[in-house]
PASEBA-1860 file (N, C-alpha, C; in nm, 3 decimals):
! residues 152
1> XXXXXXXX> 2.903/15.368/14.650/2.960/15.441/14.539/2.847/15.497/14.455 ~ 2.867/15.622/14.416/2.768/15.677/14.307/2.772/15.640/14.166 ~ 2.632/15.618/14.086/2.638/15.607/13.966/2.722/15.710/13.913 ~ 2.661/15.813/13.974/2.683/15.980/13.874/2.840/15.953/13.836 ~ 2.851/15.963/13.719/3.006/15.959/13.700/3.059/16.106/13.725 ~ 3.166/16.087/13.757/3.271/16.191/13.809/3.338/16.213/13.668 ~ 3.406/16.339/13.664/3.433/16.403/13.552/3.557/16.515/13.609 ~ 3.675/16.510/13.599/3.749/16.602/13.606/3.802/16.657/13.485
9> XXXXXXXX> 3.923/16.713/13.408/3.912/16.762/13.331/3.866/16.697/13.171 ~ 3.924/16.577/13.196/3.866/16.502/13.044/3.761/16.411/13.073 ~ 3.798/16.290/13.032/3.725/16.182/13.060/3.588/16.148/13.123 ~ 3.459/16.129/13.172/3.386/16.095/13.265/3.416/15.965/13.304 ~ 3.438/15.936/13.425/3.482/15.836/13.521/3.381/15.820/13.677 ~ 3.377/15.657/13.660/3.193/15.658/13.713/3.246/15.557/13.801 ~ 3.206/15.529/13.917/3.185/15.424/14.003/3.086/15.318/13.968 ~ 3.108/15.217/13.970/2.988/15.111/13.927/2.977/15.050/14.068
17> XXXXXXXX> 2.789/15.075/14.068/2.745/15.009/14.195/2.757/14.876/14.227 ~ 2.794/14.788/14.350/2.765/14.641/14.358/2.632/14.599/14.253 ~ 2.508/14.677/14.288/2.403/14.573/14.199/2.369/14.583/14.097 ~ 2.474/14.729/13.995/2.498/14.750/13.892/2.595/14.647/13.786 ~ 2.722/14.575/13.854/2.768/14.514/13.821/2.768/14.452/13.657 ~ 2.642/14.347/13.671/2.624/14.265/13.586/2.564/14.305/13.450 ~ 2.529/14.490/13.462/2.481/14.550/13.315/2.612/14.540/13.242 ~ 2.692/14.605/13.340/2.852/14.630/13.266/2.914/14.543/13.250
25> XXXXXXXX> 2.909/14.406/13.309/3.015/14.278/13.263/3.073/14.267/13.136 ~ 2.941/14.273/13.027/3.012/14.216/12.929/3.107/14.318/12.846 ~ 3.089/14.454/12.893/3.209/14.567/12.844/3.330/14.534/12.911 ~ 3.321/14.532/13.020/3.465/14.516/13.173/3.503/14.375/13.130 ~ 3.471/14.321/13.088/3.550/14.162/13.092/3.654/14.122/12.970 ~ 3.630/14.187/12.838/3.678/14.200/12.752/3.854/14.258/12.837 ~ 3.813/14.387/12.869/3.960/14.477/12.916/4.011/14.423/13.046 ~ 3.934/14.356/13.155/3.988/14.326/13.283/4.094/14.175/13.240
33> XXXXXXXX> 4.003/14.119/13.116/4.068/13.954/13.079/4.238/14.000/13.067 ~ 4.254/14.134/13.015/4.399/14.100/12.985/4.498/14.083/13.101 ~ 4.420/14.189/13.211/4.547/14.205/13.312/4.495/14.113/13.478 ~ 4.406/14.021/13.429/4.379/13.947/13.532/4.397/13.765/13.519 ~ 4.515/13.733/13.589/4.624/13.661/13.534/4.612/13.542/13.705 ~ 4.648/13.419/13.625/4.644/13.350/13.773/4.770/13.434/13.884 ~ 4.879/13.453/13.836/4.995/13.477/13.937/4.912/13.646/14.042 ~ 4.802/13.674/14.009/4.758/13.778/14.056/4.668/13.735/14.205
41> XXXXXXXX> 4.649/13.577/14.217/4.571/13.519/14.294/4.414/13.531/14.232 ~ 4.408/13.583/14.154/4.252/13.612/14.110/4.185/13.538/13.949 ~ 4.092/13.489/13.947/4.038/13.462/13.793/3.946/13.571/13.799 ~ 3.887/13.577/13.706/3.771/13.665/13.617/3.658/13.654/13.705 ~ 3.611/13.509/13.737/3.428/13.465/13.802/3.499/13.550/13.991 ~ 3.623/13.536/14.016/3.651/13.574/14.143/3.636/13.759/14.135 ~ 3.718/13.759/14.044/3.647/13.931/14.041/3.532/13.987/14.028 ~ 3.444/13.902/13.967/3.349/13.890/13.953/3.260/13.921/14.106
49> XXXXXXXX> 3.244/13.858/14.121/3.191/13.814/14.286/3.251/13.875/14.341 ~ 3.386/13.934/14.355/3.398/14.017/14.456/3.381/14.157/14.428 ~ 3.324/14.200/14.340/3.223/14.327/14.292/3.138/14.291/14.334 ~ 3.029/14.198/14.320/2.933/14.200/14.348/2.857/14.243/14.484 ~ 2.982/14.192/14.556/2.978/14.149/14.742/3.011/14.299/14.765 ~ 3.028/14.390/14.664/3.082/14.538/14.739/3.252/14.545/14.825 ~ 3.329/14.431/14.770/3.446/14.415/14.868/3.559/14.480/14.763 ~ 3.502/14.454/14.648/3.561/14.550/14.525/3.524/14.667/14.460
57> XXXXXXXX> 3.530/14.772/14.427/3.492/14.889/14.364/3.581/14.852/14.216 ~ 3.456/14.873/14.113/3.473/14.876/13.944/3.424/15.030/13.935 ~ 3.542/15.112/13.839/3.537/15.206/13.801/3.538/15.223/13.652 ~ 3.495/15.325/13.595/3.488/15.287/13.430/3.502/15.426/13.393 ~ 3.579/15.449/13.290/3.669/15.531/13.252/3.614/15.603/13.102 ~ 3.541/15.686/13.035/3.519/15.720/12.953/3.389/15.600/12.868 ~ 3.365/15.561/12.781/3.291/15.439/12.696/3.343/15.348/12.686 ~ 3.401/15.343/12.868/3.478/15.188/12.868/3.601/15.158/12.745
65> XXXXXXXX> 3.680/15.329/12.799/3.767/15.323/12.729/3.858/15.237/12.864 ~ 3.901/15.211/12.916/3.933/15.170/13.031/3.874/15.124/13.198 ~ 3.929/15.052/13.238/3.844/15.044/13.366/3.951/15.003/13.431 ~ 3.933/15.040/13.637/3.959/15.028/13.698/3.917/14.947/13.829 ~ 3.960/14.844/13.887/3.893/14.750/14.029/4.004/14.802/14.133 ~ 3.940/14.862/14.235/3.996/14.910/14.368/3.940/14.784/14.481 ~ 4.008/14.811/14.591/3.969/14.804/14.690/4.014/14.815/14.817 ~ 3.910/14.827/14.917/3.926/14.927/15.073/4.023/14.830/15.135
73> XXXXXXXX> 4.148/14.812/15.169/4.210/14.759/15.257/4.194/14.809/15.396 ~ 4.113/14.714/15.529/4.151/14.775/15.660/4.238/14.734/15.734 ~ 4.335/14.818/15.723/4.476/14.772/15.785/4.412/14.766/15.927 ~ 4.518/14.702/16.019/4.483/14.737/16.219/4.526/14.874/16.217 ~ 4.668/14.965/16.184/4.669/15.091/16.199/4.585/15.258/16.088 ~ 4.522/15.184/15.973/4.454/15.257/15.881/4.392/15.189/15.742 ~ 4.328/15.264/15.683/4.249/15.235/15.587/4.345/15.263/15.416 ~ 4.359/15.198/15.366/4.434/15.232/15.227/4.308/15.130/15.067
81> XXXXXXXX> 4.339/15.246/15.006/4.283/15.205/14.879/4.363/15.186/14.778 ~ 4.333/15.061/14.786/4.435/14.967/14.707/4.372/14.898/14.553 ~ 4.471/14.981/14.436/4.432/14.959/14.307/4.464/14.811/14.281 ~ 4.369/14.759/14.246/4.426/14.569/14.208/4.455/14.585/14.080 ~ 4.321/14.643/13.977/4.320/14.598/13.823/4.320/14.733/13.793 ~ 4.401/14.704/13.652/4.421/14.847/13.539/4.424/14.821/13.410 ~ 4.283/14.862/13.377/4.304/14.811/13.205/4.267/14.893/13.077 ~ 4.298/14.899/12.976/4.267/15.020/12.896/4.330/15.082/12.797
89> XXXXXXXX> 4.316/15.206/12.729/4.408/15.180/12.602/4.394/15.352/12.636 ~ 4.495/15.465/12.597/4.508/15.570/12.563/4.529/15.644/12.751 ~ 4.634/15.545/12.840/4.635/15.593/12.926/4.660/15.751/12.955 ~ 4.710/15.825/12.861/4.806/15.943/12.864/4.671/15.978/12.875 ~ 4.551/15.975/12.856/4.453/16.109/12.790/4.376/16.072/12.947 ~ 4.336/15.982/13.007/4.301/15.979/13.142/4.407/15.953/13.296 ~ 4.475/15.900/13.245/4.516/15.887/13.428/4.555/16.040/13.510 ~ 4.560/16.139/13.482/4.562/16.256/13.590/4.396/16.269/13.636
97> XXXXXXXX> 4.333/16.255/13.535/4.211/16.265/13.574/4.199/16.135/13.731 ~ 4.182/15.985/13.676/4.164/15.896/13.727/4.272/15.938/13.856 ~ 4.368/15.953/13.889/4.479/15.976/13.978/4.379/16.106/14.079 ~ 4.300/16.200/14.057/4.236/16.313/14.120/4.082/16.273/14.180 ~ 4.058/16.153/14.071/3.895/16.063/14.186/3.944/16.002/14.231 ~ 4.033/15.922/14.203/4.044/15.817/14.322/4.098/15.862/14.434 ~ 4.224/15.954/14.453/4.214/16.060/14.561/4.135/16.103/14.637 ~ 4.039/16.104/14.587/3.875/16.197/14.659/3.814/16.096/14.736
105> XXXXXXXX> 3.772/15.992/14.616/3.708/15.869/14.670/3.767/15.799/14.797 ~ 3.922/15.783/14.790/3.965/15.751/14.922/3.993/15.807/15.073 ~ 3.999/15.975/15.041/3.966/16.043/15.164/3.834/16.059/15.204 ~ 3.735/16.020/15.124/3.587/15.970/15.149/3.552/15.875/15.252 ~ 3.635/15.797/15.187/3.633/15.663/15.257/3.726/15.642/15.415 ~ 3.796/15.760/15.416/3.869/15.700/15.560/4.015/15.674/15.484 ~ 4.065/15.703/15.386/4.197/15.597/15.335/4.303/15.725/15.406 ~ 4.402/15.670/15.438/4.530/15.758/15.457/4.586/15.768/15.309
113> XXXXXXXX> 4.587/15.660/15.244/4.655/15.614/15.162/4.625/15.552/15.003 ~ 4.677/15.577/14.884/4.639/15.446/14.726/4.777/15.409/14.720 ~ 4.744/15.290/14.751/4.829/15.214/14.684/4.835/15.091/14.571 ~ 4.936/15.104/14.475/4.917/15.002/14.392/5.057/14.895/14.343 ~ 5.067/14.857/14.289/5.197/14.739/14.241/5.228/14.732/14.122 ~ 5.314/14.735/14.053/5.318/14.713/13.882/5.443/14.690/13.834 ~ 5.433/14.687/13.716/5.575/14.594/13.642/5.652/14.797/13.668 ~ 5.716/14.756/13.648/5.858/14.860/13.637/5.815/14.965/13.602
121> XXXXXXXX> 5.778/14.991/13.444/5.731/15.062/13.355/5.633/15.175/13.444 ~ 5.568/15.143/13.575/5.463/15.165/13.629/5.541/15.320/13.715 ~ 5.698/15.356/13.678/5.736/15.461/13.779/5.762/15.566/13.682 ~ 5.710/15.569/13.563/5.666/15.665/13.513/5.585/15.740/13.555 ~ 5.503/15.692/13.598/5.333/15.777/13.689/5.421/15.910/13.762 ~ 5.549/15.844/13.856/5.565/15.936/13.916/5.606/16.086/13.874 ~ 5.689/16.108/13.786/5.709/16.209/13.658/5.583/16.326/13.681 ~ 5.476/16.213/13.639/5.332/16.312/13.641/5.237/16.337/13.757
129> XXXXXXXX> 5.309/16.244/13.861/5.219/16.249/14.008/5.342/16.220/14.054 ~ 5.399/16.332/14.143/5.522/16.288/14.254/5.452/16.279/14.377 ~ 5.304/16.306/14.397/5.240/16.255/14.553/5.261/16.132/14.548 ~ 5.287/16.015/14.457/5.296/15.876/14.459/5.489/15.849/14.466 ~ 5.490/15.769/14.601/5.646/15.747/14.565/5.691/15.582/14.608 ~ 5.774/15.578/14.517/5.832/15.427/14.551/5.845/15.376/14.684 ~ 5.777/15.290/14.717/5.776/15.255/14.873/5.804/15.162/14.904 ~ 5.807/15.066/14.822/5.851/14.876/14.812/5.848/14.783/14.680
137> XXXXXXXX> 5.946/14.701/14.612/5.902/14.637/14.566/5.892/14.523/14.580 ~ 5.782/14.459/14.512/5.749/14.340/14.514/5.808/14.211/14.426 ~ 5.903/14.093/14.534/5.936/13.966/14.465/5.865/13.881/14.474 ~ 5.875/13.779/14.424/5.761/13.666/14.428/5.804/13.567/14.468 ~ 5.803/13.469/14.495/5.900/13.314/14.496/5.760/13.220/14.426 ~ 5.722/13.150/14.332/5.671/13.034/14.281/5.694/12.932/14.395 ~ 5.568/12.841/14.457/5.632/12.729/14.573/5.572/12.584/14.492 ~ 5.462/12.640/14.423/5.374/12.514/14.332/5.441/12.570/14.194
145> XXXXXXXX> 5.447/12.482/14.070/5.468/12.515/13.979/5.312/12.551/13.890 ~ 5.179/12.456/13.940/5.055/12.492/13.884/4.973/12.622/13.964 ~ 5.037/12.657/14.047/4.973/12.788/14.147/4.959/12.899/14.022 ~ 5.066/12.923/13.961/5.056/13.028/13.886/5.110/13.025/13.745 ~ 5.069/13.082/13.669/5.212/13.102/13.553/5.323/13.214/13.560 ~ 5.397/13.213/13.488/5.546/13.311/13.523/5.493/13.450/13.547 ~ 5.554/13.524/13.579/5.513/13.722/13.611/5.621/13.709/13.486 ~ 5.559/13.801/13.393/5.578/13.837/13.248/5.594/13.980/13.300
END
């Protein structure tokens, strides 16, 4: 991934390198803490590390007005880039932007496909991006009661 941040019509929006990581932590951790939740399978030191290892892509969104963690899923029949984390405040003023790199970035990469998961609220996007369409949703079943806390 390139430093050079990418810039479509508003925002500058930058790829953060694996060995870049640890300049930016202490900005990204503040905004990733909110939406990185045990029921997600992930803590903070795990996202952590898996930036580091390059198995995650951290994207950063204006002066860390927001940030984004992707990553390359290799399916057996194709490649999809799959949004894990979304965090940030004044989504209206970036996500067409963010919605047009990550596009790029994933036909870069080999992706057929972005895909992501979200509470309900999340099919608004489509309104403003109908290339994205409802394709499944996701239930959960709890099997431990300490595995996770509730999906809020």
């Amino acid at each position: 991934m390139s430093e050079a941040a990418q810039k479509q019509d508003g925002l500058p929006i930058g790829g953060v390198p694996a060995d870049k990581i640890l300049l930016v932590w202490p900005k990204v951790e503040p905004l990733l803490k909110r939406v990185v939740k045990p029921n997600t399978g992930y803590a903070l030191p795990h996202v952590l590390t898996e930036l580091q290892l390059g198995r995650m892509q951290l994207w950063v969104i204006g002066d860390f007005q927001a940030v984004v963690v992707t990553m390359i899923q290799d399916r057996p029949l194709h490649k999809v880039l799959w949004t894990q984390f979304i965090a940030g405040e004044n989504m209206d003023e970036w996500l067409s932007d963010w919605v047009a790199v990550q596009e790029d970035y994933a036909r870069s990469m080999g992706c057929v496909a972005v895909e992501f998961c979200g509470r309900k609220g999340w099919g608004k996007v489509q309104k403003h991006h109908p290339q994205f369409k409802h394709v499944w949703t996701i239930y959960r079943c709890e099997l431990w009661a300490e595995a996770a806390e509730p999906i809020q």
